[in-house]
Residue, then its C-alpha position, 0 to 999 in steps of 0.5 A: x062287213x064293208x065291201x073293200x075298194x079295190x087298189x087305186x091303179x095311179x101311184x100318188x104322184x109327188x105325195x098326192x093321189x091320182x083323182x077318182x072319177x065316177x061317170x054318171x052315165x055311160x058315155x065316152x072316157x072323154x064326157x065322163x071326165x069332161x061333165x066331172x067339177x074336179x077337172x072344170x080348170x082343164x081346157x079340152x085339148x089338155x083333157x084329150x092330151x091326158x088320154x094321149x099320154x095314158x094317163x086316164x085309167x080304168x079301174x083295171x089298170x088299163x089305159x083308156x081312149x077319149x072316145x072309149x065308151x065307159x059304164x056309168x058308176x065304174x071309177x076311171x082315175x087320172x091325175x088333176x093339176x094342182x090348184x095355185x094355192x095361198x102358203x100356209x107359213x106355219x111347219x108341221x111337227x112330228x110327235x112321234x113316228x114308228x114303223x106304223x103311226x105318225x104323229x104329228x102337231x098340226x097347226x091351225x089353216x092346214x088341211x088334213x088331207x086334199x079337198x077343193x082348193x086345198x091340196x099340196x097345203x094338206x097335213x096329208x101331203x106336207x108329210x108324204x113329201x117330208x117322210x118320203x112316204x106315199x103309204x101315210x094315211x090318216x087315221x082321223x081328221x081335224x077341221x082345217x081351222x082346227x090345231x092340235x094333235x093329228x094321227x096318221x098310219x104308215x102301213x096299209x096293213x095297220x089302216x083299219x085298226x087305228x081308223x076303227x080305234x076313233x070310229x068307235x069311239x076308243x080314243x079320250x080327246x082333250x081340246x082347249x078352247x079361249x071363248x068369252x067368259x062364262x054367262x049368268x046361269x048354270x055354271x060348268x061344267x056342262x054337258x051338251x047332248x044333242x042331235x047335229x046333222x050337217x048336209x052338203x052344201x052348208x057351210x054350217x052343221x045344223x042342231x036338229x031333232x032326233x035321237x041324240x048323236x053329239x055330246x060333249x063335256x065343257x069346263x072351264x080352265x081358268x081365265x084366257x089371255x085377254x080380258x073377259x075370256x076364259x080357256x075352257x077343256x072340250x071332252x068330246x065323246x062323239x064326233x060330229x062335224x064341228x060337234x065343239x064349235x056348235x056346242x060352245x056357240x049354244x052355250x053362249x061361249x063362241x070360240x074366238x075367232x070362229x067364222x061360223x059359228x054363232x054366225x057366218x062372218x065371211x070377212x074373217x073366213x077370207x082371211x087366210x086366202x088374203x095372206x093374213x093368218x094372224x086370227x086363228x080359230x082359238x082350238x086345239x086338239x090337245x090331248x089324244x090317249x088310247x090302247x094300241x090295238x097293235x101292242x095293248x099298251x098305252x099310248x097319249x100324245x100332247x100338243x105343244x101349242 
């Protein structure tokens, strides 16, 4: 069974949570936080001010000195500035919301929940703010490039039943796709079974060699909005990073507007930090359907894009 982190001892502040830290060896509050990359934009004197207001805790709860000695791997926590990020000039839509789920249709560009540069702009925070909620979490994730439908929980005591539900793989997914039209060859349907792995630092998941943990059924729709493309339905039955972008640049069908695969293409993947939305990655996750663990019944949500 795994082991249960313990509660962060920082509320989320304005619908986001205060920042983890692990030392890599003991050594004062101070260095720990100093040698940290996700507070690389704070001079000294606002690092130490942090300390000096109480805002930099341990685990417990309790309020650390800059010059404290601290144990490596035992997490400190402590709120970051935000980052000045590009809008995002697109609205979340809620689908459905009750008591324990949130759902909502995402749209293309927006995170689902804080990474790097991308914070406030989070599918995560957008509907913290909008709901007034800090209890909403979610249950899975989409690409940032990636539209469609998106599940969060509004209770912890419900987290795990909807997380466990697509990590094990209880969940029918439906994307849609506009890719170029079929090659010569065997025609779709097709069926990808592969092994991808995707390792820190790449930007791109990797097909390698291995017992198969990727597979994915592809057919085509009928043809897509402009000429020599088709609009194609992706079945996921597993979940790997970028599993159906990998899997349609295999096939020779590459999703239009994909900035990574076949290949890296930098100019197009610039775009959305320049202000220039208008070339979206041509996916959305359209379909979700499944049993709720907490009623049994049925339950499926569609995107409206």
């Amino acid at each position: 069974m795994a082991r249960r982190r313990r509660p962060v001892p920082l509320p989320a502040r304005d619908g986001v949570d205060a920042t983890r830290i692990v030392p890599r060896a003991d050594g004062t509050a101070f260095d720990a936080l100093r040698t940290a990359s996700a507070l690389f934009d704070l001079s000294d004197d606002a690092l130490r001010d942090r300390f000096v207001r109480g805002e930099v805790l341990d685990g417990d709860g309790r309020a650390l000195s800059a010059d404290e000695t601290v144990a490596a791997r035992r997490p400190l926590w402590m709120y970051r500035d935000l980052p000045s990020e590009t809008p995002i000039p697109f609205a979340i839509e809620i689908l459905h919301a009750d008591d324990d789920i949130v759902v909502v249709d995402k749209p293309h560009f927006l995170a689902t929940m804080p990474r790097g540069a991308h914070v406030a702009e989070t599918a995560l925070v957008r509907l913290r703010r909008l709901l007034d909620d800090d209890a909403v979490s979610p249950a899975h994730r989409l690409d940032r490039l990636t539209a469609g439908v998106l599940l969060f929980t509004r209770r912890r005591e419900v987290r795990r039943a909807y997380q466990e539900l697509f990590a094990d793989g209880r969940v029918e997914k439906e994307y849609r796709a506009i890719a170029p039209e079929p090659p010569p060859g065997p025609t779709p349907p097709w069926s990808v079974a592969d092994r991808i792995e995707k390792t820190a630092g790449d930007l791109r998941a990797r097909v390698v060699d291995g017992p198969v943990n990727a597979r994915s059924r592809i057919e085509v729709v009928g043809p897509g909005p402009e000429q020599g493309a088709a609009e194609y339905r992706l079945l996921p039955q597993t979940g790997r990073t970028h599993q159906l972008r990998l899997h349609m640049a295999s096939l020779g069908v590459p999703i239009v507007d994909d900035p990574l695969y076949p290949e890296v293409r930098p100019d197009l993947a610039a775009l959305p930090d320049e202000g220039d939305f208008s070339r979206p990655l041509r996916l959305v996750a359209k379909r979700l359907a499944f049993d709720d663990p907490l009623t049994g019944h049925r339950r499926e949500f569609v995107s409206r894009r």
